[in-house]
C-alpha positions as CSV (number, residue, x, y, z in Angstrom):
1,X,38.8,-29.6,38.8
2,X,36.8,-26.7,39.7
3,X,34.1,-25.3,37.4
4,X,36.5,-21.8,36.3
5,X,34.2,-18.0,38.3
6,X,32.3,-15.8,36.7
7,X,31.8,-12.4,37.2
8,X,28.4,-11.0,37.0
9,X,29.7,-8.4,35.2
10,X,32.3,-9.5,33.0
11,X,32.7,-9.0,29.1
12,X,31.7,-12.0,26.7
13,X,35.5,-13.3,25.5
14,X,35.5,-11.8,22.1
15,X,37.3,-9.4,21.3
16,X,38.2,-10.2,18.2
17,X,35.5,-9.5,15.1
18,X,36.2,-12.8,14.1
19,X,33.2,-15.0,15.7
20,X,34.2,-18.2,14.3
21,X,37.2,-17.8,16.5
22,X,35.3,-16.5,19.5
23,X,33.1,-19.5,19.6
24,X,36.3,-22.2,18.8
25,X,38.0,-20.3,22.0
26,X,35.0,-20.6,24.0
27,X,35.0,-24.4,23.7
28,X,38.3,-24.5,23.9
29,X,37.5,-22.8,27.7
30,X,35.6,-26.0,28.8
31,X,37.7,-28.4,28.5
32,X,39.3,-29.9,31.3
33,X,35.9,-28.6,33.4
34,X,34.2,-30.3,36.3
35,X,32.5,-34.1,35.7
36,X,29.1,-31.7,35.9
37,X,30.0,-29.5,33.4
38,X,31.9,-32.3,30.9
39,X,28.6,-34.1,31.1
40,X,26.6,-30.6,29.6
41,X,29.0,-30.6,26.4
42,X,27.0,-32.9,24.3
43,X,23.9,-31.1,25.2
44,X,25.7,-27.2,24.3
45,X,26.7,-29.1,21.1
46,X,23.1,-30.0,20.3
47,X,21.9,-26.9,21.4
48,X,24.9,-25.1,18.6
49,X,23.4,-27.1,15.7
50,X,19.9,-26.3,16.4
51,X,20.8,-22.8,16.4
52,X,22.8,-23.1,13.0
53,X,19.6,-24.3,11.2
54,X,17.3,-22.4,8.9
55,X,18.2,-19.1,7.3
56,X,14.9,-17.3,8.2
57,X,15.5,-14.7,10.9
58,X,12.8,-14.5,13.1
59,X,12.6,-18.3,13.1
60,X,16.0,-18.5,14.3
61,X,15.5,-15.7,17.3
62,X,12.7,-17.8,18.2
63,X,14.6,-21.0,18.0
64,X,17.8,-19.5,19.7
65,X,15.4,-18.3,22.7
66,X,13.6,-21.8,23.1
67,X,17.3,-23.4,22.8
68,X,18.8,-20.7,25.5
69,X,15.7,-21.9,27.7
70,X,16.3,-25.9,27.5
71,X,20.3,-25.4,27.7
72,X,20.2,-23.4,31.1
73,X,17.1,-24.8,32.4
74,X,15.1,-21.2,32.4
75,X,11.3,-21.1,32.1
76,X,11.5,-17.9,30.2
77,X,14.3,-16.7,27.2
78,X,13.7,-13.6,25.1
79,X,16.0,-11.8,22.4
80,X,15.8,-7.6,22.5
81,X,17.1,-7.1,19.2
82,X,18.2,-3.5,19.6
83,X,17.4,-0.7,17.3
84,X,19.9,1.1,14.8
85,X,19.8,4.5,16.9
86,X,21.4,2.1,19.8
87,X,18.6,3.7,22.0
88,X,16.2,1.1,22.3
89,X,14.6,-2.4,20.6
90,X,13.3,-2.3,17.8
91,X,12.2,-6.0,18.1
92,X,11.8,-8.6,21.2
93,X,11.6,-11.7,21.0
94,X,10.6,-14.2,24.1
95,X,9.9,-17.8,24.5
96,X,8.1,-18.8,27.5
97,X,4.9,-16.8,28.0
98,X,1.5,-18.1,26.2
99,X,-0.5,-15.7,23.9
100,X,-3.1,-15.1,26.3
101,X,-0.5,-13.6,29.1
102,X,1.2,-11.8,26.5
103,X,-2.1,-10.2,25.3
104,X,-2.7,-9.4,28.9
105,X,0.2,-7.7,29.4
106,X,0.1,-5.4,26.6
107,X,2.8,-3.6,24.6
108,X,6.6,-5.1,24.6
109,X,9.5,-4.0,26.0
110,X,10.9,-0.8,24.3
111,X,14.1,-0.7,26.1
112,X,14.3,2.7,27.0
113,X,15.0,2.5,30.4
114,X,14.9,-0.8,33.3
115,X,17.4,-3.3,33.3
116,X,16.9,-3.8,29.5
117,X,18.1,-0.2,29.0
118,X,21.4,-0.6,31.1
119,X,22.4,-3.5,28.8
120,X,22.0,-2.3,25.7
121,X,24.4,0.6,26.8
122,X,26.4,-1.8,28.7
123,X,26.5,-4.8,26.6
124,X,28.0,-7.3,28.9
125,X,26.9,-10.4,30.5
126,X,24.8,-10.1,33.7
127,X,23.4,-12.4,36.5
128,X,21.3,-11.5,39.3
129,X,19.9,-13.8,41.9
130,X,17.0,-11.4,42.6
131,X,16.5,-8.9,39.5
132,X,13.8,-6.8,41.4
133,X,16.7,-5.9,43.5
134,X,18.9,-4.3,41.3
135,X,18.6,-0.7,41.5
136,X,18.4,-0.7,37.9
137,X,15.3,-2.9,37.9
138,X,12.0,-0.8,37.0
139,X,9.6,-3.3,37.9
140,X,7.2,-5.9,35.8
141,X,3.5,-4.5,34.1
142,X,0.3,-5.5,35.2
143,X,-0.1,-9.5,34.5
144,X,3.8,-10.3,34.1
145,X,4.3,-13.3,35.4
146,X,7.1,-13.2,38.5
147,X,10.5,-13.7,38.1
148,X,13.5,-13.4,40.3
149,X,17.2,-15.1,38.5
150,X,18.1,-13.1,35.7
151,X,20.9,-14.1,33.1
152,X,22.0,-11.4,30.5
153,X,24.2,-12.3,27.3
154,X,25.0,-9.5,24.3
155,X,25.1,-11.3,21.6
156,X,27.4,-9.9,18.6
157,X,27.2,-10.4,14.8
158,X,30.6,-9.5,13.2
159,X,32.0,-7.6,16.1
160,X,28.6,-5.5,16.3
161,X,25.9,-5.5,18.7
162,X,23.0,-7.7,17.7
163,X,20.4,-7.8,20.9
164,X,21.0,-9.4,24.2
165,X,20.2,-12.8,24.8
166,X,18.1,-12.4,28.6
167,X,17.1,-15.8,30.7
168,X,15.0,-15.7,33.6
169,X,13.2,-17.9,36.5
170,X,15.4,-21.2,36.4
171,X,13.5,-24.2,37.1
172,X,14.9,-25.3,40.4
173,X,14.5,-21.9,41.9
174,X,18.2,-21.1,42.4
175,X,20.3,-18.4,40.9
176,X,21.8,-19.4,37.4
177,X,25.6,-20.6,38.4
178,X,29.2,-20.6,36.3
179,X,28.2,-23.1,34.2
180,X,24.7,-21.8,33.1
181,X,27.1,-18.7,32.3
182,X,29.8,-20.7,30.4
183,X,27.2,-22.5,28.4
184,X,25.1,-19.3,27.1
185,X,28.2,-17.1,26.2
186,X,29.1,-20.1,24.0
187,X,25.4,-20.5,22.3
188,X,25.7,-16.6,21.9
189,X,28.5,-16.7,20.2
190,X,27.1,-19.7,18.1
191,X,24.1,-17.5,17.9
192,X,25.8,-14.6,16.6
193,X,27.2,-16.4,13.5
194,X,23.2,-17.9,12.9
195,X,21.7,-14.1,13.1
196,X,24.3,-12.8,10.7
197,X,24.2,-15.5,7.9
198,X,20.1,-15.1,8.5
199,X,20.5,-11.9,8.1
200,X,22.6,-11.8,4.9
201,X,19.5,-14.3,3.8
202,X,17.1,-11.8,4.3
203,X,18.8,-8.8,2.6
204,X,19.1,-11.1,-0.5
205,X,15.5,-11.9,-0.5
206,X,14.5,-8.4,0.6
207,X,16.2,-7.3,-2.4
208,X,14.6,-9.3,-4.9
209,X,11.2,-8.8,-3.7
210,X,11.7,-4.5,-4.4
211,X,13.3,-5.8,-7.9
212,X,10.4,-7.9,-8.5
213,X,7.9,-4.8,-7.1
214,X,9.6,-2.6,-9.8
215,X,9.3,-4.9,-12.6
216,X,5.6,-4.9,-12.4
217,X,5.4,-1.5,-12.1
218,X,7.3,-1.2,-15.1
219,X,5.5,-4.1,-16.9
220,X,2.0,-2.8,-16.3
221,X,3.0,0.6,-17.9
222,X,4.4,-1.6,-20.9
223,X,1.4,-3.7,-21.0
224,X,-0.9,-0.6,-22.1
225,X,-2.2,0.5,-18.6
226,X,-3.3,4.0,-18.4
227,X,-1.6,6.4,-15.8
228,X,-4.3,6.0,-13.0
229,X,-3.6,2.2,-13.3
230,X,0.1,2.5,-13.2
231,X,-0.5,4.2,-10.1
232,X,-2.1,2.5,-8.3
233,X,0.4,-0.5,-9.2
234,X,2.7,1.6,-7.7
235,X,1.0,2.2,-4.7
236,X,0.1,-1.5,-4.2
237,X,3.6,-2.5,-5.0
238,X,5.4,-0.4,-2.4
239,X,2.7,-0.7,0.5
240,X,3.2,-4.9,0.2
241,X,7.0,-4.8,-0.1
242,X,7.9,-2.3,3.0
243,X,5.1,-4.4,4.6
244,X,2.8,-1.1,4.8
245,X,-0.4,-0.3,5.9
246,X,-1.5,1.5,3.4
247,X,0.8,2.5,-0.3
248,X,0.1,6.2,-1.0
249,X,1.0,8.4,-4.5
250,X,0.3,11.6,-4.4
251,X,0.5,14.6,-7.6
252,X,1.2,18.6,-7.2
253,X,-2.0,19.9,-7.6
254,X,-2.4,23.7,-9.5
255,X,-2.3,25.7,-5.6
256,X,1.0,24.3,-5.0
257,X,0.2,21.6,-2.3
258,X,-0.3,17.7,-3.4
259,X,-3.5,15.7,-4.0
260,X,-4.0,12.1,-3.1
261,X,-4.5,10.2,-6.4
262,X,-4.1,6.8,-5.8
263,X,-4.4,4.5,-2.6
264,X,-4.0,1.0,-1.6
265,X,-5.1,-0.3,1.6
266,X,-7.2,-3.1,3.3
267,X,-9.4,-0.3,4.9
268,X,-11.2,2.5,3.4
269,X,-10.2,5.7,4.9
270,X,-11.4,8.4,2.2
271,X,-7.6,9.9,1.8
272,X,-8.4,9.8,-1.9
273,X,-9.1,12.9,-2.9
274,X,-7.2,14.9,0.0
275,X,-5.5,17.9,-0.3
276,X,-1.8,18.5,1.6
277,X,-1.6,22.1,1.4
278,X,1.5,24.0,0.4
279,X,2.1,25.3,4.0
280,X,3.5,22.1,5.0
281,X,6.4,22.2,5.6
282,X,7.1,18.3,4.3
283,X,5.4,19.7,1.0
284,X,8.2,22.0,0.5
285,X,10.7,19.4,1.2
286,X,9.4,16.9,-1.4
287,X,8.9,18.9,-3.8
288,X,12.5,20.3,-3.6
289,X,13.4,16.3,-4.0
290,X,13.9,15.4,-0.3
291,X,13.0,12.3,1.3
292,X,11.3,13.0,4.6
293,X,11.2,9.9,6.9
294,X,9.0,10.2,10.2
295,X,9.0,8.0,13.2
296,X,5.9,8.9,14.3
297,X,2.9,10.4,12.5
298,X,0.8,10.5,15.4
299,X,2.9,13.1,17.1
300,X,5.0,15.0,14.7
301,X,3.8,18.6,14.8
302,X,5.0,19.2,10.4
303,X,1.8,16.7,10.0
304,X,-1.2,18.4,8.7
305,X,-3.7,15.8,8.1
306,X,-5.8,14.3,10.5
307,X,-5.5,11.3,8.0
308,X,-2.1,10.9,8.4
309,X,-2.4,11.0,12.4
310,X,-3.7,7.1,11.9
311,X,-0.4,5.9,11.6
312,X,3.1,5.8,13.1
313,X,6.1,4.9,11.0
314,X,6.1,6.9,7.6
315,X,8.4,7.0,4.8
316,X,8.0,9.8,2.3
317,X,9.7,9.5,-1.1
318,X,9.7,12.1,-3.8
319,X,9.2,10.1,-7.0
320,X,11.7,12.5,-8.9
321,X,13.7,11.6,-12.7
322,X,15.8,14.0,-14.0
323,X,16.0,16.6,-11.7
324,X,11.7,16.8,-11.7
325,X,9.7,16.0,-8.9
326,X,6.6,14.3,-10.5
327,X,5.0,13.2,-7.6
328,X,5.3,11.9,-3.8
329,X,5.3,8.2,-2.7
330,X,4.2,7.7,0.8
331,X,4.2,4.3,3.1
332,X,2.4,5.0,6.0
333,X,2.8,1.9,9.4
334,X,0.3,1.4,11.7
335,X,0.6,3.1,14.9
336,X,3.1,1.3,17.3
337,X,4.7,-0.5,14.4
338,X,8.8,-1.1,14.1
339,X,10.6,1.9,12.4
340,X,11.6,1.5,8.8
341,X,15.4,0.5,8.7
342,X,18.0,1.7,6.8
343,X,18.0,-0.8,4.5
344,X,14.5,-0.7,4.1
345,X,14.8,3.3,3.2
346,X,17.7,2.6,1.1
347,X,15.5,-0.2,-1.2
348,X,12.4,2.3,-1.2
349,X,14.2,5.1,-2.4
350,X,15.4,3.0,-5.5
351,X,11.9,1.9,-6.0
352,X,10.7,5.5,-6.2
353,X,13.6,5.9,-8.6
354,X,12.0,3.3,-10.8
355,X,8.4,4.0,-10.2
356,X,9.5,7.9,-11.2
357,X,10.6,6.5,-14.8
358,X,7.4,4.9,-15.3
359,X,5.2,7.9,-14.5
360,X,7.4,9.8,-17.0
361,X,6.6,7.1,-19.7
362,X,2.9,7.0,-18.2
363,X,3.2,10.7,-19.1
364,X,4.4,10.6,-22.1
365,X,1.6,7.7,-23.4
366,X,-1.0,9.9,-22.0
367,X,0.4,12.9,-24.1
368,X,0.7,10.9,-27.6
369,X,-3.0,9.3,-26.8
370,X,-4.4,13.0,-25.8
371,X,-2.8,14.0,-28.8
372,X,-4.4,11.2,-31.1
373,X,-8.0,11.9,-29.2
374,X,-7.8,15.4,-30.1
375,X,-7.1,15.3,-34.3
376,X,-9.3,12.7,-34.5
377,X,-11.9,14.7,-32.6
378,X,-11.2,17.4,-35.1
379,X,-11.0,15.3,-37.7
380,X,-15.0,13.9,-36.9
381,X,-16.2,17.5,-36.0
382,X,-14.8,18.9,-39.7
383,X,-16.9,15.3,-41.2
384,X,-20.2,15.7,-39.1
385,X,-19.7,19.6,-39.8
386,X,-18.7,19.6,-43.7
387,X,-20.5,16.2,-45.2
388,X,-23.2,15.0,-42.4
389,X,-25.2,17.8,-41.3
390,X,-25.3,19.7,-45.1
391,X,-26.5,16.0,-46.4
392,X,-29.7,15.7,-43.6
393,X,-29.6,19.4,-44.9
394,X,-30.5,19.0,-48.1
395,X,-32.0,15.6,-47.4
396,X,-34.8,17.9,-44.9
397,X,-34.5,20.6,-48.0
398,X,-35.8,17.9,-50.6
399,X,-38.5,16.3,-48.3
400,X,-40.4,19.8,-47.6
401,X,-40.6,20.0,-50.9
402,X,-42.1,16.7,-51.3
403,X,-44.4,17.7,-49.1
404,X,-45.4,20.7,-50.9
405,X,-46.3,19.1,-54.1
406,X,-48.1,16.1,-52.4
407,X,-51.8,16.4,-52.3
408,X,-52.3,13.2,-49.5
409,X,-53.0,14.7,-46.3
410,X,-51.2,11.5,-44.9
411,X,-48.3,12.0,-46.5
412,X,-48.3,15.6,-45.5
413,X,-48.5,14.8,-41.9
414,X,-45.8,12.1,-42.1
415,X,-43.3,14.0,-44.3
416,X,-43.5,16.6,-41.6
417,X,-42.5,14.7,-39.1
418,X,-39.6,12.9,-40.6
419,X,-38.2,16.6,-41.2
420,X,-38.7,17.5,-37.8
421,X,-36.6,14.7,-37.0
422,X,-33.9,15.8,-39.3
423,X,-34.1,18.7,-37.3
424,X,-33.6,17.8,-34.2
425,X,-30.8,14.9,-35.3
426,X,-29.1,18.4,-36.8
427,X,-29.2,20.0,-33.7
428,X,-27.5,16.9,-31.7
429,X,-24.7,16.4,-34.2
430,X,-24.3,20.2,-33.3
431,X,-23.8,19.3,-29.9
432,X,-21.9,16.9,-30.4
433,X,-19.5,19.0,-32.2
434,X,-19.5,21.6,-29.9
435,X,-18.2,18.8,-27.3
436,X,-15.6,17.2,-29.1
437,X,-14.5,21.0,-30.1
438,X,-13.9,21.6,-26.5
439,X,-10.7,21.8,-24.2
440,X,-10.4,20.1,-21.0
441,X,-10.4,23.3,-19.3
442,X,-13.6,24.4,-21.2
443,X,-15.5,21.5,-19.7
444,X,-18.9,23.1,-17.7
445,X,-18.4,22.7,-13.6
446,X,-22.1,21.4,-13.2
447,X,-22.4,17.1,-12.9
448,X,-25.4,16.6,-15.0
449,X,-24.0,18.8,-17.5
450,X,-20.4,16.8,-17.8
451,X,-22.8,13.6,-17.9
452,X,-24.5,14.3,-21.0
453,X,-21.2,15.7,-22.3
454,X,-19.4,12.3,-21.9
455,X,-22.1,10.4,-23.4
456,X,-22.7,12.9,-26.4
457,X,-18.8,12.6,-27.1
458,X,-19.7,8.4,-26.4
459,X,-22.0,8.3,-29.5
460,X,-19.1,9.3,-32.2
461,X,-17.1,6.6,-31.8
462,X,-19.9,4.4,-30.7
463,X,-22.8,5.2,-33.9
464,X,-25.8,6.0,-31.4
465,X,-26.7,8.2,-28.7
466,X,-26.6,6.4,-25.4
467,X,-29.5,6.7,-23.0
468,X,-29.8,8.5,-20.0
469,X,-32.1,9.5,-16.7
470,X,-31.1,11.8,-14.0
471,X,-33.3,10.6,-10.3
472,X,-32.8,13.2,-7.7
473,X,-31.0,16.8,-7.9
474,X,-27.7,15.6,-9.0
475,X,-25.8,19.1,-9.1
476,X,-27.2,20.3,-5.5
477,X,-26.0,17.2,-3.8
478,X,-22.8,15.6,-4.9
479,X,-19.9,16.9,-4.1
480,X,-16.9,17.5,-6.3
481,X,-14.6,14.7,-5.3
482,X,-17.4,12.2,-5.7
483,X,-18.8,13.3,-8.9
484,X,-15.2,14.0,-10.6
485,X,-14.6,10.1,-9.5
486,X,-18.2,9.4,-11.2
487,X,-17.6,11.1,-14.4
488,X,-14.2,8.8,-14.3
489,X,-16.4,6.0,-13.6
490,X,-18.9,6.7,-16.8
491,X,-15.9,7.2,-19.5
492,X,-14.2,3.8,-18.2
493,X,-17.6,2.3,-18.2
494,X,-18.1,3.8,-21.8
495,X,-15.0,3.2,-23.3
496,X,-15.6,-0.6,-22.2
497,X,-18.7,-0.8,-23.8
498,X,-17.4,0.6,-27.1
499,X,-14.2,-1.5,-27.3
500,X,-15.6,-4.8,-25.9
501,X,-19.4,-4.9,-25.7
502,X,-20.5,-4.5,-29.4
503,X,-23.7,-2.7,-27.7
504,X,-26.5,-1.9,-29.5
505,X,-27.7,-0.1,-26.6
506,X,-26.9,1.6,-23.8
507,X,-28.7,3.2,-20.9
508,X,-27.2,5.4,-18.6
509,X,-28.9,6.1,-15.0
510,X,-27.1,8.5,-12.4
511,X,-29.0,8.3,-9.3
512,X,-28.9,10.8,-6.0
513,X,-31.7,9.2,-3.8
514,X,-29.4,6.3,-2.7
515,X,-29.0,4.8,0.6
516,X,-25.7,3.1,1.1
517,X,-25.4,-0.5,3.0
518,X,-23.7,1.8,5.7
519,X,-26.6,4.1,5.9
520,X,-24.8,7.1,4.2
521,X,-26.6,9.0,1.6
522,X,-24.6,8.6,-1.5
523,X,-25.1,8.8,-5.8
524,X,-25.0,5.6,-7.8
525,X,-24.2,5.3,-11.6
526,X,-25.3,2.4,-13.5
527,X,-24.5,2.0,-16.9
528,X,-26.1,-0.8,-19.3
529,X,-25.5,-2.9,-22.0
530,X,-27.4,-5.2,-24.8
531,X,-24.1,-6.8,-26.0
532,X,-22.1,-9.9,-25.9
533,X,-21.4,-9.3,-22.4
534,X,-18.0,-10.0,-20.3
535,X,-15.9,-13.3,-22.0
536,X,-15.0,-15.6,-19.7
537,X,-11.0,-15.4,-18.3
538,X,-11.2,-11.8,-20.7
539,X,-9.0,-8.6,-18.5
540,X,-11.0,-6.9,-16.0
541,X,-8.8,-4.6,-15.4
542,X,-10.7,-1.8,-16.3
543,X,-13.6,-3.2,-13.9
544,X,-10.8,-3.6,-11.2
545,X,-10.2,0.1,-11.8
546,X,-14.0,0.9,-11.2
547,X,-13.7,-0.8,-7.9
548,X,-10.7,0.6,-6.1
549,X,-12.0,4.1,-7.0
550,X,-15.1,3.7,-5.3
551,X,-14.2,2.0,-2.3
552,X,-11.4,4.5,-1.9
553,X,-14.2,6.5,-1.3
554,X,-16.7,4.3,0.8
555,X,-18.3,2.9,-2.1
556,X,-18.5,-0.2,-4.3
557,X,-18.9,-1.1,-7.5
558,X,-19.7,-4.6,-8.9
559,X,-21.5,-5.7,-12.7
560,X,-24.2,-8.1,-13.3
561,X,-26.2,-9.4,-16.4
562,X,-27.5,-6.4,-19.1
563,X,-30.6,-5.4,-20.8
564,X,-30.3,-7.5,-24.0
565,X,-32.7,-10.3,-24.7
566,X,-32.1,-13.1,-21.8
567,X,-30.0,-10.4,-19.3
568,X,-27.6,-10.3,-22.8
569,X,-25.0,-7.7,-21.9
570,X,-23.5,-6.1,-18.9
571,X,-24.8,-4.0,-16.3
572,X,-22.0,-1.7,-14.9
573,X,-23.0,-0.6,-11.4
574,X,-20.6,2.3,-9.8
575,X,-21.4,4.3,-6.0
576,X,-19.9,6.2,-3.2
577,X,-21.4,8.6,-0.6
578,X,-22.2,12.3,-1.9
């Protein structure tokens, strides 16, 4: 019996959503089929189970293009997985052409217009002997190796359009026949059934990886971070689970545009820092609770960062609880990159749900603790106010009059001198409850000034004054992003030395005469230690903290051995370009 024609341009027999019957009737077709075409059967069956194996999804496009290849004898197979818009691929897959050609020839098909265009708005099998003749053809890039017999197959998943299945160049140089065609509807429709269960795989474990991502957002917040650590969790978080190139927060700042207050990403790009202003149009959309979603950052004319321009695909997710907008998280692609799906969207906008309860907790903790700071401030300042400074006071008061009545010129001198002390200890307590009487907002603009004001309110908790030496004109040459970072920087480092260090001594040294590794003139802050030094396996969170703020910047920060006897202690070094 005759092998059953073909048309070129026939539809794949199935009709019917229900695949499992599609592919049953299509091997139903065969029987009865030429001796050739009999003797093929075991090899399509072979070729089926290959294709059923595995639940990972781009390992089965890959295996279903390599199977396609062996079963019709094709040097080259390829999967264009088209796009959710139906205008174009949003993935392509091909077997056939080694990494070095395929570097050669540059960017994949985008399906936007050739051959590949007219099938994906034409699903329906296709087979040319010569596809550079087709009127439809748009011709091969630079490199492409050259091919002439073309095979097209749509391949469906539940009634719906998956990709198209695309041979090319068989082996003996002849146009792909009837039962090349028979063979590949059936592995399609085999194929079909593989994609979607892979799919349904992937979903799952798509889902449980954002579940997981919010529970350690959550967690970290539970486990006592502070807010700038819970950001950044959040920012690390959604950058590795929409497989990001960067995970983004940012806060309203007081002129009504947003600030950049935590990053994560491989490469330092100094968005830290960076103001959107309120004229932006995608401003005024977040912060009325809208998600914006951009296909291309490069070339959207709302974008008004230069930052931003880096990158292609970008969701933009109002972290919002309750009707408030508390913030903005943003998960920038690189250029070039496959568009976020709708699942994809769909997952990140619950994790910005999530990640918006645990900056409203993160809020809350840094109220109560802001709270606590401030009565106990008040608390020392009524102490060092009411019962220290009137008992040096009267000690000073009961010294100079020791040193009236003695007649030892000695004495005299020495007496003197321990009540000038007295004097100048009075006038640092003074100080120091000036400091801790102080707002936030009452806090002087100049660098060296909020220096010595973060160590004076240091040596309250701590029981000494820590050192300190200024090299270079600090206030001329730093700017204000770098040395609000710094003064971050010193209270971390401070707050570590207090809690964990059980100091002695501490020396602080901010620096402006520093060359960077890079060649950039920057400021480096080193703080130092004579205590018991960093514990072995202890949290370094706080450390960790130190680091990601400076190289968000350009900078670096690492610790080393202190100034106790035998290196005894920690040195804390912190730096980043003015």
């Amino acid at each position: 019996m005759s092998a059953p024609s073909a048309s070129a341009d026939s539809p794949l027999p199935d009709g019917s959503p229900d695949t499992v019957e599609a592919a049953a009737r299509a091997t139903r077709s065969l029987q009865g089929l030429s001796p050739e075409l009999t003797s093929r059967v075991p090899q399509l069956l072979e070729a089926m189970r290959s294709v059923g194996t595995g639940l990972e999804l781009h390992i089965t496009l890959d295996r279903i293009c390599e199977t396609a290849a062996e079963l019709a004898d094709a040097h080259y197979a390829a999967i264009g997985v088209v796009s959710e818009d139906g205008e174009g691929l949003s993935d392509f897959v091909y077997h056939g052409i080694d990494e070095e050609t395929a570097e050669r020839i540059g960017r994949l098909p985008d399906g936007h217009r050739g051959l590949l265009g007219a099938l994906i708005h034409q699903p329906r099998t296709l087979r040319l002997a010569d596809l550079s003749a087709d009127p439809r053809s748009c011709g091969f890039p630079a490199h492409h190796p050259p091919m002439r017999s073309f095979l097209g197959v749509p391949i469906r998943v539940q009634g719906e359009i998956f990709g198209n299945l695309y041979l090319t160049e068989k082996r003996d140089g002849a146009a792909f026949n009837d039962y090349d065609v028979h063979m590949v509807r059936v592995l399609a429709t085999e194929a079909g059934i593989a994609i979607g269960n892979a799919r349904l795989y992937e979903a799952a474990k798509q889902r449980e990886r954002w579940i997981d991502g919010s529970v350690a957002v959550t967690t970290a917040l539970l486990s006592g971070s502070d807010a700038e650590e819970a950001l950044s969790v959040v920012a690390e978080q959604a950058r590795h689970l929409s497989d990001s190139a960067a995970g983004i927060v940012l806060l309203p700042d007081d002129e009504g545009g947003m600030e950049i207050v935590a990053v994560s990403s491989d490469e330092p790009n100094g968005a830290l820092g960076v103001i959107v202003p309120p004229e932006s149009r995608i401003v005024a959309d977040l912060l009325e609770g809208e998600a914006v979603f951009i296909d291309d950052a490069a070339s959207d004319p709302r974008i008004m960062t230069e930052i931003a321009r880096a990158y292609g695909p970008v969701m933009m997710l109002p972290l919002q609880s309750d009707g408030r907008v508390l913030g903005t998280l943003v998960t920038p692609r690189a250029r070039g990159a496959r568009p976020f799906s709708e699942a994809e969207r769909t997952l990140a906008t619950q994790f910005a749900s999530q990640a918006a309860l645990a900056l409203m907790m993160a809020e809350a903790q840094r109220d109560r603790e802001r709270l606590a700071v401030y009565e106990d401030r008040d608390r020392i300042a009524r102490d060092l106010h009411d019962l220290v400074i009137q008992r040096l006071f009267a000690t000073g008061m009961m010294l100079e009059s020791a040193q009236r009545r003695s007649v030892v010129p000695e004495v005299q001198v020495g007496v003197g001198r321990a009540v000038d002390e007295l004097d100048v200890t009075i006038q640092e307590i003074r100080t120091a409850i000036f400091a801790l009487q102080q707002g936030p907002a009452e806090a002087p603009s100049g660098l060296r000034t909020r220096v010595l004001r973060e160590i004076n309110m240091a040596a309250v908790p701590l029981g000494f004054k820590p050192s300190h030496h200024f090299v270079g004109p600090v206030d001329a040459v730093v700017g204000e992003l770098t040395g609000k970072n710094l003064i971050a920087a010193l209270r971390e480092a401070l707050s570590n030395a207090f809690r964990h260090a059980q100091a002695a001594r501490i020396d602080v040294v901010v620096d402006s005469t520093v060359v960077l590794p890079d060649g950039q003139h920057g400021v480096r802050l080193t703080v130092a230690d004579d205590g018991v030094g960093i514990a072995e396996g202890g949290r370094r969170s706080g450390l960790k903290n130190l680091k990601r703020r400076a190289e968000s910047l350009g900078g670096d920060s690492w610790y080393g051995p202190g100034i106790g006897e035998d290196g005894g202690g920690t040195t804390v070094v912190w730096e980043a370009p003015y």
